[in-house]
C-alpha positions in Angstrom: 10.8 -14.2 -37.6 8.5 -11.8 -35.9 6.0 -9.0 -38.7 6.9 -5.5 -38.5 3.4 -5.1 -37.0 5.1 -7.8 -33.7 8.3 -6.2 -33.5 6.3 -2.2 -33.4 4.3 -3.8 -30.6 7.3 -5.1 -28.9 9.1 -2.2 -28.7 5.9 0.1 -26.9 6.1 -2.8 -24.3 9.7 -2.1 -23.8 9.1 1.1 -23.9 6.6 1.4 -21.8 8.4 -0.7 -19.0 11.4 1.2 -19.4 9.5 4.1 -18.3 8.0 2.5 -15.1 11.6 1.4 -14.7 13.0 4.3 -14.9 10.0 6.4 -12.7 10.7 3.8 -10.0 14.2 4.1 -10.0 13.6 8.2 -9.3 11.5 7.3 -6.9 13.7 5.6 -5.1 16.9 7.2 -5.9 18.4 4.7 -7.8 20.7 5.5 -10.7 20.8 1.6 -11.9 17.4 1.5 -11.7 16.4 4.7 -13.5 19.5 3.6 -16.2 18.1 0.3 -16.6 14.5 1.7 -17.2 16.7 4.1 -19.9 18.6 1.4 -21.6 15.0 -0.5 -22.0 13.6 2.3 -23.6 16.3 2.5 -26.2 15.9 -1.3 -26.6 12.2 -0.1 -27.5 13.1 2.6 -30.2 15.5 0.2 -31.6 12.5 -3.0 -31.8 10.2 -0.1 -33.3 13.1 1.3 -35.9 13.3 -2.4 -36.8 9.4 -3.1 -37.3 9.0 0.3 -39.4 11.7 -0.5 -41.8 10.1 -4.5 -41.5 6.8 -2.7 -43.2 9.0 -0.2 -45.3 10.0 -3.5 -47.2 7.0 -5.3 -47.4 5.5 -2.4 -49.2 8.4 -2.6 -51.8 7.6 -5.9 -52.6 
């Protein structure tokens, strides 16, 4: 099972693909592309949400 600190980093890299995705898909003028690049940049907030709580509970501990 992946640290808070693994799942925080994975998430920026989604993030920060999604938004290469996405710039490309403007560029080019395509919708799936630019909405791919979107749903991967959700996919990061979520990996991030999941690595801060991750922390949040090792704190408690």
């Amino acid at each position: 099972m992946a640290t808070g600190t693994e799942e925080k980093a994975k998430g920026a890299a989604n993030k920060a693909a999604g938004k290469a995705k996405e710039a490309a898909g403007k560029a080019t003028n395509s919708g799936k592309t630019e909405a791919k690049g979107k749903a991967q940049q959700g996919k990061g907030e979520v990996q991030k949400g999941k690595g801060d709580a991750k922390d949040s509970q090792k704190k408690k501990r």
